[in-house]
C-alpha positions in Angstrom: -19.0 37.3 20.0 -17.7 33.7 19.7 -19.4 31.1 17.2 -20.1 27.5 17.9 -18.9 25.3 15.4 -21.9 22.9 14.6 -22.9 22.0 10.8 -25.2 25.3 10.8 -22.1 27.7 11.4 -20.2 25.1 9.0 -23.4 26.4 6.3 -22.6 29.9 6.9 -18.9 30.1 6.0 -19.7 27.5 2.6 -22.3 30.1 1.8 -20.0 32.9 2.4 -17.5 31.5 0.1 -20.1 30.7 -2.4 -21.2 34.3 -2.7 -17.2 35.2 -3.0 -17.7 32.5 -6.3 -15.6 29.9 -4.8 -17.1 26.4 -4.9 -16.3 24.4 -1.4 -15.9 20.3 -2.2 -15.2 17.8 0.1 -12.8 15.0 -1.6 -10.3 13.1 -0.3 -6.5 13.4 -1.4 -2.9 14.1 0.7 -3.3 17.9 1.1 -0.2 19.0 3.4 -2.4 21.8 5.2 -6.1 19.8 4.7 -7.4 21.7 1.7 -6.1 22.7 -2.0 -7.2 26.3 -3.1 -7.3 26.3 -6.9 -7.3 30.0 -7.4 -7.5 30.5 -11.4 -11.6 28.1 -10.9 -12.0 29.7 -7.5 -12.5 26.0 -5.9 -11.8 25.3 -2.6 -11.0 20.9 -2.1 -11.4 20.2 1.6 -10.4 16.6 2.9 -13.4 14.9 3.2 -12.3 13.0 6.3 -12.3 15.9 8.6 -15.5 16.5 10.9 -17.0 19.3 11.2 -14.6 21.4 13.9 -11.8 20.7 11.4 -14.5 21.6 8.3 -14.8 24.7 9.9 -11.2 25.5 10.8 -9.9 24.8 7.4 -12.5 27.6 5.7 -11.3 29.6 8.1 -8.2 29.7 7.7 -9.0 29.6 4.0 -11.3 32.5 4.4 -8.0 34.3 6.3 -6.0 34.0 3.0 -8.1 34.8 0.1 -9.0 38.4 -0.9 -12.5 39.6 -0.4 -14.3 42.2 -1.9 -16.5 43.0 0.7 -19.0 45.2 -1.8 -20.0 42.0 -3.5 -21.4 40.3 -0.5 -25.0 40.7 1.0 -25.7 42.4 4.1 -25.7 40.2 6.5 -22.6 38.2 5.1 -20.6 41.7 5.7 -21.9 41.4 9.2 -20.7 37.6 9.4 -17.1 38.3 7.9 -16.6 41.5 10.0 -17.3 39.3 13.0 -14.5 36.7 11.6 -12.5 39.3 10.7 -12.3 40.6 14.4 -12.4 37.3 16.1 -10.7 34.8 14.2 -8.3 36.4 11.6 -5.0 37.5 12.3 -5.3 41.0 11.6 -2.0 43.7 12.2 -2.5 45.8 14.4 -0.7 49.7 13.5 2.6 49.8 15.1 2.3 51.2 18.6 4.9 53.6 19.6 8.1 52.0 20.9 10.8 52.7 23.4 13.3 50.7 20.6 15.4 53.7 19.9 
């Protein structure tokens, strides 16, 4: 299942974040990948410039990099990170057998 990135789906992954306690902020500053993660306040700076495809891209990719406790979320955020999980995130795959030897 693919998402559409409009301001709704944008809503989605700030709430997501906000039930992980991180606090998403839009400011502007020279961030070298777009955003700032300031892990020890759990605040997430996002460069206020970009629209909402590159909004959504950069929680993404933030979402990708953080730990989540999956426990802590309400139902239907699981269901919206296990959909991310599988489409978006780089996951590693177990080590199929090779002919390598």
């Amino acid at each position: 299942m693919g998402f559409k990135f409009t301001r709704h789906f944008l809503k989605k992954l700030e709430e997501l974040l906000g039930e992980m306690s991180y606090t998403v902020r839009y400011e502007k500053g020279s961030f070298q990948s777009g955003y700032c993660i300031v892990e020890q306040r759990r605040i997430a700076i996002v460069n206020k410039f970009y629209d909402t495809e590159g909004r959504i891209n950069v929680l993404l990719d933030i979402l990708s990099s953080i730990d989540v406790d999956t426990e802590s979320l309400t139902e239907k955020s699981q269901q919206l990170y296990q959909e991310l999980r599988k489409n978006y995130f780089a996951t590693e795959e177990p080590d199929a057998p090779s002919n390598d030897q």
